[in-house]
C-alpha positions in Angstrom: 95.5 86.5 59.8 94.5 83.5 62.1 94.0 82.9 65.4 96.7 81.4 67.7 96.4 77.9 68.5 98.5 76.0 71.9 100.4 74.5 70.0 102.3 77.8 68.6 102.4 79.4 71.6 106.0 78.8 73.4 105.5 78.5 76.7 102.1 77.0 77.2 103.3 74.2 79.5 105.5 76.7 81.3 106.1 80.0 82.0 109.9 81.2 81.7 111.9 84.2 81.6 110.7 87.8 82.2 106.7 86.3 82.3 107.5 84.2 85.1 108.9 87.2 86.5 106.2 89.0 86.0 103.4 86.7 87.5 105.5 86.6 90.7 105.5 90.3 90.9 101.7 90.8 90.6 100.9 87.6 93.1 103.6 89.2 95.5 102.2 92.4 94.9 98.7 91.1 95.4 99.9 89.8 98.9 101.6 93.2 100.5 98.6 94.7 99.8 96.4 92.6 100.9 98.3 92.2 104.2 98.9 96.1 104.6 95.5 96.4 104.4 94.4 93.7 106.8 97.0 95.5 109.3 95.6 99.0 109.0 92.0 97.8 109.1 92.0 95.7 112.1 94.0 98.5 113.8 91.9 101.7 113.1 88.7 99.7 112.8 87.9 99.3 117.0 85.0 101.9 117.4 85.4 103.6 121.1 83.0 105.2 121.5 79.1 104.4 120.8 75.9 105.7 121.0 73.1 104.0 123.4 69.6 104.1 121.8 66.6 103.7 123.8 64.0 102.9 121.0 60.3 102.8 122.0 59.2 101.4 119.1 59.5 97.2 118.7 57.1 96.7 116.4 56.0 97.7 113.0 52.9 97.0 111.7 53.3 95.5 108.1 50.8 96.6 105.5 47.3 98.3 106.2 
């Protein structure tokens, strides 16, 4: 058995048929999600209510 070389693979240059079809599916895929996501983040992301911290502490003394 050897390996494949370019020149024995069929479409190398181009991609046809049911591959070509397939590499559309997973980049248009790629993009619903991606968009869905960007959608549901942005709108349940806002944070309403927070939390006011009065810290006495503004420094910290570093080593000994």
């Amino acid at each position: 058995m050897t390996e494949p070389e370019l020149k024995d693979i069929e479409d190398y240059d181009t991609l046809k048929g049911s591959k070509k079809r397939a590499v559309w599916i997973v980049i248009v895929a790629g993009l619903t999600i991606g968009s869905l996501y960007t959608v549901v983040s942005n709108k349940y992301s806002k944070v309403n209510d927070s939390l006011e911290i009065n810290d006495p502490i503004q420094k910290v003394k570093f080593g000994k």
